[in-house]
N, C-alpha and C positions, 0 to 999 in steps of 0.2 A: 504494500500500500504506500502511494505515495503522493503529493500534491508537489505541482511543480505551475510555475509560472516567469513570464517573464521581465524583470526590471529592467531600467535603463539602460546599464549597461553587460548587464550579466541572467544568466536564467538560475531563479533561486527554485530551490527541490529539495525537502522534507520527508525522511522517511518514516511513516507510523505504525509501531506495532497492532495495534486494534483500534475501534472505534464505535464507539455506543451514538449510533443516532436519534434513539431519544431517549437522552439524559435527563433533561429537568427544562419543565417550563418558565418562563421567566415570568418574576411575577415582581411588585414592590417589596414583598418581605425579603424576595433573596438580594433585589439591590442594595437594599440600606443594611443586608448583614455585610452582605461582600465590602460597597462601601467603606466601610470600618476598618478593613484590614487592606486588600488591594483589588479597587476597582475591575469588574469582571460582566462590563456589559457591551461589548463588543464582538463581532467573529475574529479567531487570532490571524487569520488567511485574507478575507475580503475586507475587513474593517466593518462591515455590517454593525449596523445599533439594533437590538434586540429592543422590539417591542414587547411589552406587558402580555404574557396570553402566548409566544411564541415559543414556539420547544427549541430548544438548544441538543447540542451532539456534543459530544465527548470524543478526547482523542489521546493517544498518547503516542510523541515521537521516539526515537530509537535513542535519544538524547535530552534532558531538561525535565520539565514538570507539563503535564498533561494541560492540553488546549482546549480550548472554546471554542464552536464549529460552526455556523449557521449550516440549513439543512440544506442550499447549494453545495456548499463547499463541501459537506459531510458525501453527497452523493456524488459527488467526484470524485473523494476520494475514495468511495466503495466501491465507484464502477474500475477504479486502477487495482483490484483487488487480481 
């Protein structure tokens, strides 16, 4: 599994071992917890803002601490499975 795109001047590519596409909905109780510690309403890949009501994906890369996925990018990355 993996998400790849391209930057300005280079093509960036993330490899993930698994991926939960749906994780948790996104709601105000989880902002204003996450809030508190470090901000987590974003996709880590698209930049996406997570609407209130909108399900979130889970991912974990082969490197780092486990990302935040909008359900675009989570089905991209399933379909490179």
């Amino acid at each position: 599994m993996e998400l790849s795109k391209i930057v300005p001047s280079r093509r960036k590519t993330i490899k993930f071992n698994w991926c939960n596409k749906e994780f948790l909905v996104m709601s105000e109780k989880y902002r204003s917890a996450r809030n508190k510690m470090r901000p987590m309403d974003t996709c880590f890949w698209c930049g996406h803002k997570f609407d209130n009501g909108e399900m979130m994906a889970l991912a974990q890369p082969e490197k780092g601490a486990n990302k935040l996925l909008c359900q675009t990018c989570a089905d991209l990355l399933r379909g490179n499975e």
